[in-house]
Structures are given as C-alpha cells and as structure tokens.
C-alpha positions in Angstrom: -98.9 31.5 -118.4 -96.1 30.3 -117.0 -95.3 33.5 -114.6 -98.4 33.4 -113.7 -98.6 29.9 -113.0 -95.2 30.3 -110.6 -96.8 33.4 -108.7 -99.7 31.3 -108.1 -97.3 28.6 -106.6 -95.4 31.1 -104.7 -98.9 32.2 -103.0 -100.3 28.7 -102.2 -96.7 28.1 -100.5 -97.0 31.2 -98.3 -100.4 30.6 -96.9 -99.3 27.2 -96.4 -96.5 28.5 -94.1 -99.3 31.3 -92.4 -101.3 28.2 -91.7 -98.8 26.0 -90.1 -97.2 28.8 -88.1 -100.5 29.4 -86.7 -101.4 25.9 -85.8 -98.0 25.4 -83.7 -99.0 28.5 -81.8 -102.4 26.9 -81.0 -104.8 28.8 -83.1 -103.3 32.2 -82.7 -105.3 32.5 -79.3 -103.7 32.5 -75.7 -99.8 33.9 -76.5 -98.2 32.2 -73.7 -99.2 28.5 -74.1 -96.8 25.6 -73.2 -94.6 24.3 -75.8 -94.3 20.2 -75.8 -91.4 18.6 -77.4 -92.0 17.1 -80.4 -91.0 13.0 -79.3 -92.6 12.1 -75.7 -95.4 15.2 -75.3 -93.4 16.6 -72.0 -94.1 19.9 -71.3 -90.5 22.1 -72.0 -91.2 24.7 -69.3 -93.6 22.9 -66.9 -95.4 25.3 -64.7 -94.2 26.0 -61.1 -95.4 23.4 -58.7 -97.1 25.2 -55.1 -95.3 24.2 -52.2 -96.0 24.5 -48.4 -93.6 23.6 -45.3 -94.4 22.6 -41.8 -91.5 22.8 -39.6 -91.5 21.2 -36.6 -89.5 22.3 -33.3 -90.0 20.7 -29.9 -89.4 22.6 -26.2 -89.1 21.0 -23.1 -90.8 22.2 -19.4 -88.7 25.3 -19.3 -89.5 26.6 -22.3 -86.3 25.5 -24.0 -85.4 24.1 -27.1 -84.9 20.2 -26.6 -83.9 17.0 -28.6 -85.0 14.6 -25.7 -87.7 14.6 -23.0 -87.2 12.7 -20.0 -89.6 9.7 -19.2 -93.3 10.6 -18.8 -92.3 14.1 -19.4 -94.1 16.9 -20.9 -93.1 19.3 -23.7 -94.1 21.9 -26.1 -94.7 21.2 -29.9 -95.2 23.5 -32.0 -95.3 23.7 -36.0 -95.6 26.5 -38.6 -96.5 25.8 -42.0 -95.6 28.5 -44.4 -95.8 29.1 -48.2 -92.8 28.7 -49.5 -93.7 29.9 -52.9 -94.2 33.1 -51.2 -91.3 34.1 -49.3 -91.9 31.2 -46.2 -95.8 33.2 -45.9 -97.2 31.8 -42.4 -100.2 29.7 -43.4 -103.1 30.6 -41.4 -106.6 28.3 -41.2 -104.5 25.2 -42.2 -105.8 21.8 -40.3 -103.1 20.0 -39.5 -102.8 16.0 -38.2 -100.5 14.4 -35.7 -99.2 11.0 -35.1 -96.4 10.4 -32.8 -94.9 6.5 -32.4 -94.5 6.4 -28.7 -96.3 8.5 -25.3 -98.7 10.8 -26.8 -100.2 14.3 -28.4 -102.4 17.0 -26.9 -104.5 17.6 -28.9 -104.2 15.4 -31.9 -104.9 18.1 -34.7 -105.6 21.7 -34.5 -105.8 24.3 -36.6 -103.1 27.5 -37.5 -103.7 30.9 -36.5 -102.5 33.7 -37.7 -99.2 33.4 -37.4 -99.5 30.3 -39.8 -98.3 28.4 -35.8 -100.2 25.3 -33.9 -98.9 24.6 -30.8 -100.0 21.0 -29.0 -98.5 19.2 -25.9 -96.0 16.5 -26.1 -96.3 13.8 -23.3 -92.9 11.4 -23.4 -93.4 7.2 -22.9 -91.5 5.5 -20.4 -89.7 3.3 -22.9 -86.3 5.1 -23.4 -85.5 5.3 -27.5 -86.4 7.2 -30.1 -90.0 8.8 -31.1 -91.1 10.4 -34.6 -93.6 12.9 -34.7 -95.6 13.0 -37.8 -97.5 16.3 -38.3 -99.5 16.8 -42.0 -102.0 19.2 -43.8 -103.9 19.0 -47.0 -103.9 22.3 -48.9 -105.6 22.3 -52.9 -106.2 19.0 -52.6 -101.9 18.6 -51.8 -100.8 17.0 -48.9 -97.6 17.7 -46.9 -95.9 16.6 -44.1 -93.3 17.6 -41.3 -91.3 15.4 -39.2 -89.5 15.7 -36.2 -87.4 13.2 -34.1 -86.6 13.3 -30.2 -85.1 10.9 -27.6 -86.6 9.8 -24.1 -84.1 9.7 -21.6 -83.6 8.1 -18.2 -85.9 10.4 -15.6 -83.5 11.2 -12.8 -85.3 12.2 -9.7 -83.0 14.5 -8.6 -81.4 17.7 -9.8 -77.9 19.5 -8.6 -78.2 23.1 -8.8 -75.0 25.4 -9.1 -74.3 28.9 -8.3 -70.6 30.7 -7.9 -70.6 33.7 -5.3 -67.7 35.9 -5.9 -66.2 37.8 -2.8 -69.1 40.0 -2.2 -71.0 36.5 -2.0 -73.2 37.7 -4.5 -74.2 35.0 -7.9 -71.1 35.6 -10.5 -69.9 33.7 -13.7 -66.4 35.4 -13.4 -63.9 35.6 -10.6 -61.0 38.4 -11.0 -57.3 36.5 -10.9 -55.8 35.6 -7.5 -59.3 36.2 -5.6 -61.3 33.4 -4.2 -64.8 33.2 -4.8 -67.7 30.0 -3.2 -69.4 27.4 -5.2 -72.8 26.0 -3.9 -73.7 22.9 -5.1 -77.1 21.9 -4.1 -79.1 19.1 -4.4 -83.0 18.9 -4.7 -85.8 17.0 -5.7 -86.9 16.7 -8.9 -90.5 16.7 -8.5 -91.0 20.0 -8.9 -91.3 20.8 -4.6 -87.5 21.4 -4.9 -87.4 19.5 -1.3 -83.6 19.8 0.2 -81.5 16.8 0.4 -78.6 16.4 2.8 -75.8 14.2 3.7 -75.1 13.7 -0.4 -71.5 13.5 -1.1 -71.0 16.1 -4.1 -68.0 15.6 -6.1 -66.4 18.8 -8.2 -63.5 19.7 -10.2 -62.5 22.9 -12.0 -60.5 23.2 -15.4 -59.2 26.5 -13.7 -58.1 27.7 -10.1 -58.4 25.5 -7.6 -60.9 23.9 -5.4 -61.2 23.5 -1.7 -60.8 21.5 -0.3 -58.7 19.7 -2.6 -60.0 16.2 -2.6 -62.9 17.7 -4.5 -65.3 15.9 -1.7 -68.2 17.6 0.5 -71.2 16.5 1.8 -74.6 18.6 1.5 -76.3 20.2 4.7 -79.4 20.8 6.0 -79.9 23.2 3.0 -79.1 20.9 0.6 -75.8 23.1 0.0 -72.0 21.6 -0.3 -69.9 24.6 -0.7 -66.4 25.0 -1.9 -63.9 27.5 -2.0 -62.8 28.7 -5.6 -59.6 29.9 -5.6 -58.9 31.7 -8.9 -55.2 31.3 -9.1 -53.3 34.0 -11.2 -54.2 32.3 -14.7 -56.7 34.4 -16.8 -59.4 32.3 -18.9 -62.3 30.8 -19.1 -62.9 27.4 -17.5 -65.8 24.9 -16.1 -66.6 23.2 -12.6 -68.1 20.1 -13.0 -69.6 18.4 -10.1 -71.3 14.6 -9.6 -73.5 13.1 -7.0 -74.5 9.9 -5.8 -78.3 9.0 -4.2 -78.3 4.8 -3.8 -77.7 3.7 -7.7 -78.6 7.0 -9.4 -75.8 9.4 -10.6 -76.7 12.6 -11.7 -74.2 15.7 -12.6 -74.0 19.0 -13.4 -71.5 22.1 -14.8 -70.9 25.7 -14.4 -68.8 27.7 -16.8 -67.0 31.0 -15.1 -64.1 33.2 -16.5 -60.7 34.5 -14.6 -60.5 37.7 -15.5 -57.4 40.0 -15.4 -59.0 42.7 -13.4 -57.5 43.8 -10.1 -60.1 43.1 -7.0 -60.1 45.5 -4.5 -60.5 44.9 -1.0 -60.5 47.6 2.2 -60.4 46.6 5.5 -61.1 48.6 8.6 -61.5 48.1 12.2 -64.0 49.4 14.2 -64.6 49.1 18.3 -68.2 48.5 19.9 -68.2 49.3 24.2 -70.4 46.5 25.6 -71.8 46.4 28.9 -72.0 43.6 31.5 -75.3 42.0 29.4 -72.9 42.1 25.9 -75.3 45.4 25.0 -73.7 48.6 23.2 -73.1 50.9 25.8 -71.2 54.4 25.9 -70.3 54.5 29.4 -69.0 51.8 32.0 -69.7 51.8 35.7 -67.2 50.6 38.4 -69.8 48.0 39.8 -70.5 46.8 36.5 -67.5 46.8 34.2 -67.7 46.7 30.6 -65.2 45.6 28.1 -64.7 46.6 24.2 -64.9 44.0 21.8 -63.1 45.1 18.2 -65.0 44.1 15.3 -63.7 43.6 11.4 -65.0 45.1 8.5 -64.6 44.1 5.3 -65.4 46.2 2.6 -64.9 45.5 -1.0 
C-alpha cells in the first residue's frame, strides 16, 4: 500500500508539472508567443515597430542645393519618404501634407511616385528670418513627419559675375607661375535680363600674384566688364580673388578660386610683314606714282 500510494503521488506530481508547463506556453498552440514578465505584464521582446522617413532637401533657381532663398524667391522642394525597415525602400503612392511658417507651397500636398519622391515649389516671404517647412504622411494608420529649416536673405538686385582668361584669353581656373593672365569682373542685373551696368567701381584683391593695377580699383564699361591684369608671380598654390561693388547703398561681392601652377608657359613670337598700297590694302607690287609702304605686324603665338 504504501509503494503504491507514493507512485500514485509521484504521478499526480508529474502531470501537475505537464499542466503548468503547458499553460506558460499558452496552451501548447502558436510556438513563438511573447513572453511577459512576471511583475508589470511588459512584453520582454516587444515586436519591431514599422518606421518610415521623409527627408527633406531644398534647391534654389539653379538647381542647387541651398540653406537660404533670397526674398520673394523661388526654389525646389522636394521629399522622399522611404521605408526604413527595409533598407531606406522609396515609398511610392504615399500622400504627403505641407505647411511652411512664412511665403508659401506649390502645391500644398501631392502624392510620391515611384521613386518614393514629391517635388513642390518653394516661394520665399519678404520678411528676412527663418522658415520651417513641415511635410507629413499617414501610413497604417502612423503618422510621420519631416522637417526642414531655411533662411530668407536680403534680395540684392544685382550680381557680379567673374571669369579669369589665361594668356590665350580663353576662361581658366589656373595660371602657370610668372605668367599673367585677365580677370573680368562684370556687373549685371539681377532680374534675370542680365542688362549690363557701367561706370561701377569694382574693388578686387588676390591671396596670390598680384593685381593691376595695384590699388585694386576699376570702373566697369559699356559691357559691364572691369578687367584686371593677374600677374601670377613665381609662387605656386592655390589662392582666391575676391572682388566688391558698390550701386547707391547696396554692396554685393563675389570670389574666384584659381591655382599657380609650376608648369612652364610657352610663348613664340614671330614677325611677319604685310606690303600695303596707297588705300592701306594688301598689295604685292608698288608703283612709282602711287608708293606703298610695309607695315610689320606681331604674332604671338602660344
């Protein structure tokens, strides 16, 4: 009886153990569930929360990446929302919102294509300061958002434009040592009929070489154009010409970045002689009633 009796015991206690195994695991149905701890019911391995991205990025009228448009400006936005749960997955068919706190959107939502990209037109106040722009989607119910910040600057009516011209007077960014080169600043309207303005005293400086003349001072002609002479000097590097003008009580400015290089220029010369007649026309041949004279000519040829 009493073996029997402790078997019996031993049993019971087993299938107890079965039982309660079994109820932790939820049954014994769908391996895999979530475990909870024990004190505050919070899930020990939650699952992985979805998320999406929308990146914002902001261009100005060239095309260019930009952090400020001038006043009453236009730019490019343009925002991709991907799935970041998915490698960064562009997101396409997602509607997505946009606010801005100052000028305006074009238009004011849109919808992704392909490419997971919506692209919408930024039109800059007139109040110089900061602007948010606010763009957000709703995916599974989830909504997320993207901001980008950008500055409105002072619109300056005019623009200095600069080009270096080495010694074959052709555009350069690199002048070879002891060799002079020509820097064309020129000053035009900035709205957008690039009209030539003249009589504006241009200001420049280089960080390397030399300028002439040397006060740094020459006034735009007809063209629009103040030129100076770069003179390369015999120290190799890179450097920058900065220049500044003046219209009434707007300053506006501008830089060019060349190099000195330590290659050797070379320059032929050669002299050729033209026969003119009477009338300052080529001729081969001169008569005694009508003399001719020859006029030399110089070539230069790099």
């Amino acid at each position: 009886m009493i073996n029997r009796g402790a078997t019996l015991v031993s049993r019971l206690a087993m299938l107890c153990a079965v039982l309660f195994a079994l109820a932790a695991c939820g049954g014994g149905g769908g391996g895999g569930g979530t475990f909870f701890d024990e004190d505050d019911d919070t899930p020990v391995n939650p699952p992985v929360t979805q998320n999406y991205t929308l990146a914002l990025t902001l261009q100005d009228a060239t095309g260019s990446a930009a952090t400020s448009l001038a006043q009453s400006a236009t730019g490019t936005l343009k925002i991709l929302v991907t799935d970041d749960n998915n490698s960064a997955i562009p997101v396409a068919g997602a509607l997505v919102s946009v606010q801005v706190t100052a000028g305006a959107v074009s238009p004011t939502s849109g919808i992704t294509d392909e490419n997971g990209l919506l692209t919408l037109q930024i039109t800059a106040g007139s109040e110089l300061g900061a602007v948010e722009i606010t763009a957000s989607t709703s995916i599974n119910d989830e909504t997320y958002t993207g901001v980008l910040n950008y500055q409105v600057v002072e619109f300056v009516p005019y623009l200095l434009q600069l080009t270096l011209l080495g010694p074959d007077e052709q555009p350069t960014t690199a002048l070879a040592k002891d060799t002079q080169g020509t820097l064309q600043a020129k000053v035009i309207s900035a709205d957008g009929s690039g009209e030539p303005i003249a009589n504006v005293l241009v200001n420049a400086g280089t960080s390397i070489g030399s300028l002439v003349p040397a006060n740094g001072q020459a006034l735009t002609n007809s063209s629009g154009i103040a030129s100076f002479a770069v003179v390369a000097g015999s120290t190799v590097g890179a450097g920058a010409i900065t220049t500044t003008a003046q219209i009434g009580d707007i300053t506006f400015n501008n830089a060019l970045n060349f190099q000195v290089t330590d290659e050797t220029q070379t320059v032929s010369y050669f002299l050729s002689l033209t026969l003119l007649d009477s009338d300052d026309q080529p001729t081969i041949h001169s008569r005694k009633t009508n003399r001719g004279h020859c006029r030399p000519r110089l070539h230069l040829a790099a």
